[in-house]
C-alpha positions as CSV (number, residue, x, y, z in Angstrom):
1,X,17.8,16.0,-55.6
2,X,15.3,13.8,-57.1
3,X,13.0,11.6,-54.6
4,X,10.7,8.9,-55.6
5,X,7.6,8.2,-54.0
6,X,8.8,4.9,-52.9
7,X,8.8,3.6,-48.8
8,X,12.1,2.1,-47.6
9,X,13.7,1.3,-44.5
10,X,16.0,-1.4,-45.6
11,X,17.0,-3.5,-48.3
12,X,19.2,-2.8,-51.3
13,X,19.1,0.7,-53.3
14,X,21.2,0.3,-57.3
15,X,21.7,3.0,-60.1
16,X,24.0,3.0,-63.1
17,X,25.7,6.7,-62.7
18,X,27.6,8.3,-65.7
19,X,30.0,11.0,-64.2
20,X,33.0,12.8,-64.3
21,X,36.1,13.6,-63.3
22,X,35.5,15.7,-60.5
23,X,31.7,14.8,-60.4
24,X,29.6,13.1,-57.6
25,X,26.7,10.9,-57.4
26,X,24.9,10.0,-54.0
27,X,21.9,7.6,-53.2
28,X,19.7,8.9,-50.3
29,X,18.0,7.4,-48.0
30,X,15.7,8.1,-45.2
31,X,14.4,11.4,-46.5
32,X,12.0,13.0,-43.7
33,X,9.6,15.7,-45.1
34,X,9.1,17.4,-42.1
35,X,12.8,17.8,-41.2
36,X,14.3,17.7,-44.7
37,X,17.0,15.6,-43.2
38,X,18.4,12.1,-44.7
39,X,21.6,10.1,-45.2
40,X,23.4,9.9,-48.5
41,X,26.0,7.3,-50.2
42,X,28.0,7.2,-53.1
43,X,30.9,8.5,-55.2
44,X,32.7,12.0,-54.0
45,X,32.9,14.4,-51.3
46,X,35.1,16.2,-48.5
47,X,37.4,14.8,-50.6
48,X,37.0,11.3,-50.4
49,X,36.5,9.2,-53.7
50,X,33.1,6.8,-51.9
51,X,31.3,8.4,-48.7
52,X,28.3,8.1,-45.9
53,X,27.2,11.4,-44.6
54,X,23.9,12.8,-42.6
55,X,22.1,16.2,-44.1
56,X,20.0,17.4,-40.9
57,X,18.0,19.8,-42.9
58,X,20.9,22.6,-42.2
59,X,24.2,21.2,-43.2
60,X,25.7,18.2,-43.8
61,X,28.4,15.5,-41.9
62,X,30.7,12.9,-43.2
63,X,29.9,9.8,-41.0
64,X,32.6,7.5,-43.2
65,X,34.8,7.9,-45.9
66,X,37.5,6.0,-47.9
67,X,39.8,6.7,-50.9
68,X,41.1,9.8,-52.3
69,X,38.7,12.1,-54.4
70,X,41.8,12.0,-57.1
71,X,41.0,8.2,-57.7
72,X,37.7,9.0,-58.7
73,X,37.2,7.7,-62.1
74,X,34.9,9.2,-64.8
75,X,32.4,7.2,-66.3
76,X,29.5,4.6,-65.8
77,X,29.5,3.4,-62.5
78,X,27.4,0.6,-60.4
79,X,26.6,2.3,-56.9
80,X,24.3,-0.3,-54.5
81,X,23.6,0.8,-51.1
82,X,22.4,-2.3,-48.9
83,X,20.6,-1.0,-45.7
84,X,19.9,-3.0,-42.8
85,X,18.3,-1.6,-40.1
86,X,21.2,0.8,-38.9
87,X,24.0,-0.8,-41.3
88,X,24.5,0.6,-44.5
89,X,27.3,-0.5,-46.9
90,X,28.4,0.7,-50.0
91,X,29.4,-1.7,-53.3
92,X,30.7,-0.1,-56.3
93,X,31.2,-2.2,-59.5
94,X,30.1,-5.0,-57.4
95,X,33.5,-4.4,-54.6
96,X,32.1,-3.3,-51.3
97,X,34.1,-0.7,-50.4
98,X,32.5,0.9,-47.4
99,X,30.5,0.2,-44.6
100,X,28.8,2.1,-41.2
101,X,26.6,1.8,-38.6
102,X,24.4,4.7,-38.5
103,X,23.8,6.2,-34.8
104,X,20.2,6.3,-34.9
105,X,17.4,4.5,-36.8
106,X,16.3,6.1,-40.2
107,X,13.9,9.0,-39.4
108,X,12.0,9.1,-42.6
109,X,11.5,6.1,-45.7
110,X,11.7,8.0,-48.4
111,X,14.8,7.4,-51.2
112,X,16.0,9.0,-54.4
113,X,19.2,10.4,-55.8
114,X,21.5,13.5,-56.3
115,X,24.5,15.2,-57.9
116,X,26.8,17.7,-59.0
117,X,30.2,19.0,-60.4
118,X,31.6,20.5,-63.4
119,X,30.3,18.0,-65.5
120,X,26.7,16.2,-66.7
121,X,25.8,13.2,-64.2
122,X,23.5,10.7,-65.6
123,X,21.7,7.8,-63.8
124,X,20.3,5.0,-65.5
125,X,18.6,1.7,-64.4
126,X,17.8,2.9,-60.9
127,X,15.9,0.1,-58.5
128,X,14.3,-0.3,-55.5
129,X,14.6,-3.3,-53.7
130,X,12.8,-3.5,-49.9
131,X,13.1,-5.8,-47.5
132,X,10.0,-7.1,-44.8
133,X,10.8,-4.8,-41.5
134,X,12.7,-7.0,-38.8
135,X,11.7,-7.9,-35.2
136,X,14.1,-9.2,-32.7
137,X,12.8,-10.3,-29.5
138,X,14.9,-10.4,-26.1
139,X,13.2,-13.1,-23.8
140,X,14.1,-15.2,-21.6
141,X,14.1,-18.5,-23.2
142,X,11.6,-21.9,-21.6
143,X,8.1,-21.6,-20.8
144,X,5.7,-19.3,-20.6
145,X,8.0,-17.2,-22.7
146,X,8.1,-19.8,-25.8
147,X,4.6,-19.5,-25.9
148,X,4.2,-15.6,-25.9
149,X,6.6,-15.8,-28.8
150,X,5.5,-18.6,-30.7
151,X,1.8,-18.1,-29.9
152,X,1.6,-14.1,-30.1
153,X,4.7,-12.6,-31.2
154,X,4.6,-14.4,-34.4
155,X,1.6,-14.8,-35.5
156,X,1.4,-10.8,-34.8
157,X,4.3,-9.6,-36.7
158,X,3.2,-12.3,-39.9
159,X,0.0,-10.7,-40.2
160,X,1.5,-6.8,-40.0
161,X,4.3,-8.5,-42.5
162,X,7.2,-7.9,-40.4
163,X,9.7,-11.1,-39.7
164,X,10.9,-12.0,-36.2
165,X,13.0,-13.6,-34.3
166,X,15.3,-14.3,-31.1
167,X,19.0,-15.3,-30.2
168,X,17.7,-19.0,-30.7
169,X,17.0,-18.8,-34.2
170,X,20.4,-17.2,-35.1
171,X,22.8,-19.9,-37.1
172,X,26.0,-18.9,-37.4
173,X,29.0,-19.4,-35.9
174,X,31.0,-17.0,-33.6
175,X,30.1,-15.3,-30.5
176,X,26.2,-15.3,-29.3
177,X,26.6,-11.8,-28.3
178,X,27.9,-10.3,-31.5
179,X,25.1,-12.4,-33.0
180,X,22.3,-10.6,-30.4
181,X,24.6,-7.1,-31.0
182,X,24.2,-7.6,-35.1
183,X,20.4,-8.6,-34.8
184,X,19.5,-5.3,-32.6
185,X,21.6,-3.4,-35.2
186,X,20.3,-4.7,-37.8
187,X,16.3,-4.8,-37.1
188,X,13.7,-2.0,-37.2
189,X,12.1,-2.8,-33.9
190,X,13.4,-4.5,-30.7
191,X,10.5,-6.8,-28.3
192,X,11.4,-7.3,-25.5
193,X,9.7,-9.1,-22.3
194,X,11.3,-7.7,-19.1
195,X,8.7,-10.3,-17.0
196,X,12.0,-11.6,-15.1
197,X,14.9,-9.7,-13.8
198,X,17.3,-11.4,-15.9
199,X,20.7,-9.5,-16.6
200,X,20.4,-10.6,-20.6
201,X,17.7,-9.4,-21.3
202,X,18.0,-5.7,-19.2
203,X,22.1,-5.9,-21.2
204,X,20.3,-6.5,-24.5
205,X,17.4,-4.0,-23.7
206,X,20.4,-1.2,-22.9
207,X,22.0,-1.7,-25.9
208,X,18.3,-1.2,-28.0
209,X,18.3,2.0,-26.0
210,X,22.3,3.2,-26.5
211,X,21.1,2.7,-30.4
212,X,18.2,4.8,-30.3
213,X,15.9,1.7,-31.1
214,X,12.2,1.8,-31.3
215,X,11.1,-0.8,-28.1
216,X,8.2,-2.5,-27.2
217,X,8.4,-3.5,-23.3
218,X,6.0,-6.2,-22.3
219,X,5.9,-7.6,-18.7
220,X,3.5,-10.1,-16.9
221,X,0.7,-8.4,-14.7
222,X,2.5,-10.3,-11.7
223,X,5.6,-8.2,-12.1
224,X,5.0,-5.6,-8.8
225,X,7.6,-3.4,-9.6
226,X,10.2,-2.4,-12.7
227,X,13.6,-1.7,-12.1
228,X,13.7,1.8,-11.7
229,X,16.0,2.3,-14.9
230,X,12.9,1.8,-16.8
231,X,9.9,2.3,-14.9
232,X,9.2,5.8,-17.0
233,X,8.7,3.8,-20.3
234,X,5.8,2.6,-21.1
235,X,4.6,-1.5,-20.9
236,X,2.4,-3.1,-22.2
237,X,1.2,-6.0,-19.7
238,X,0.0,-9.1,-19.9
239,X,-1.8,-11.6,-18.2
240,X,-1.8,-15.8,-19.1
241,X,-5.4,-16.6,-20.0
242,X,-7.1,-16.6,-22.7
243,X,-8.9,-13.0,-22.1
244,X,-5.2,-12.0,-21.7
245,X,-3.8,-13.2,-24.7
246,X,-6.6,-11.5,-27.1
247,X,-5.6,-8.5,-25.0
248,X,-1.7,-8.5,-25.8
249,X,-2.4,-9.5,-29.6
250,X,-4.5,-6.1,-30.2
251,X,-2.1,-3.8,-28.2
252,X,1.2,-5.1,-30.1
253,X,-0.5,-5.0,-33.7
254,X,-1.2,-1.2,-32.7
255,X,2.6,-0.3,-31.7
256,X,3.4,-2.4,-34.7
257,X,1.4,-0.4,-37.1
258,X,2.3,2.5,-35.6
259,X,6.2,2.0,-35.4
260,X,5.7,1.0,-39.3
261,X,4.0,3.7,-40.0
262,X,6.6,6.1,-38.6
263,X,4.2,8.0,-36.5
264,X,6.1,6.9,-33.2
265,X,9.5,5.2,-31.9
266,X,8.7,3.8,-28.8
């Protein structure tokens, strides 16, 4: 396996491979140098002619798989992995042919590629293409939570180069709940404000949780007690002054750096 000293949580990952017959070619992503563990995608295995599986540092696990190994063809081959928080897909020849939500966020950032068989593998042309970490915030929507979002959630996450956003600046069309399901899927790092009880914001909050999502719980000094579900994590609180605000905008740039650094999932 060869890594490159490249950081990566999501974005697009393309090689040229040159195999054979019965050869295989993998992109990995999310190496973790303490655990040796990391996800792979490509061409071959248990198998299957194109394949997701986990390596946790001791064996490996098919997570999804299509195709039959026999209709693996020799010869140059475009792989591109596209990675999106916890959805990764899989184009070959520019024909997306496989796609998976993983069950956790990637543990490490680190990419590179690997092969074998009974014949030479080559690899040619291979990029690197990173996308700005994603935000989504779960708030309830009208004041004062527009201006904790538009005031210090943004501004925040520009300066630390992340991009955010809520429910309210998803257009598409369909169902707003398989759009809020997507955007927690597909982020690095869920916000949410659990000032209110409101039941769309604790669903959306249990579903960061089910997916293993880093969080960052904020809540207005006024709240006098947390639903007992989640009065072990920890909160950052709040007050609405101006002392207050300088207050929050320091504490979130510091879980910020520090989820985007990898040194903690919150």
């Amino acid at each position: 396996m060869t890594l490159v000293p490249t950081r990566f949580r999501s974005g697009t990952l393309s090689v040229r491979a040159t195999l054979g017959i019965e050869s295989s070619a993998r992109l990995v992503i999310g190496y973790d140098a303490s655990t040796r563990a990391y996800y792979s995608v490509g061409i071959g295995g248990y198998g299957f002619a194109y394949v997701i599986d986990e390596f946790n540092g001791q064996g490996w696990r098919a997570l999804a798989a299509t195709g039959a190994g026999s209709q693996i063809k020799g010869g140059p081959q475009n792989l591109e992995a596209s990675v999106s928080g916890q959805r990764i897909s899989l184009s070959v020849d520019g024909i997306r042919v496989l796609e998976h939500v993983l069950p956790s966020p990637l543990l490490g950032d680190q990419v590179g590629l690997f092969a074998w068989g009974d014949k030479n593998v080559t690899f040619d042309d291979f990029r690197v293409c990173a996308n700005r970490p994603r935000i989504f915030v779960v708030m309830q929507f009208g004041e004062p939570y527009d201006f904790l979002y538009q005031d210090v959630i943004l501004p925040v996450a520009q300066k630390l180069g992340f991009e955010a956003l809520r429910a309210d600046d998803v257009y598409r069309p369909g169902v707003i709940l398989q759009d809020i399901i997507r955007e927690i899927i597909e982020c690095d790092v869920v916000v949410a404000d659990i000032t209110p009880v409101n039941a769309n914001v604790f669903y959306e909050l249990g579903y960061a949780h089910a997916t293993q999502k880093p969080t960052i719980l904020l809540a207005n000094r006024s709240v006098e007690k947390l639903p007992f579900d989640i009065s072990g994590y920890r909160v950052v609180y709040y007050s609405n002054t101006i002392r207050g605000k300088s207050e929050i905008v320091l504490v979130l740039e510091k879980h910020l750096q520090s989820i985007r650094s990898g040194r903690t999932t919150l």
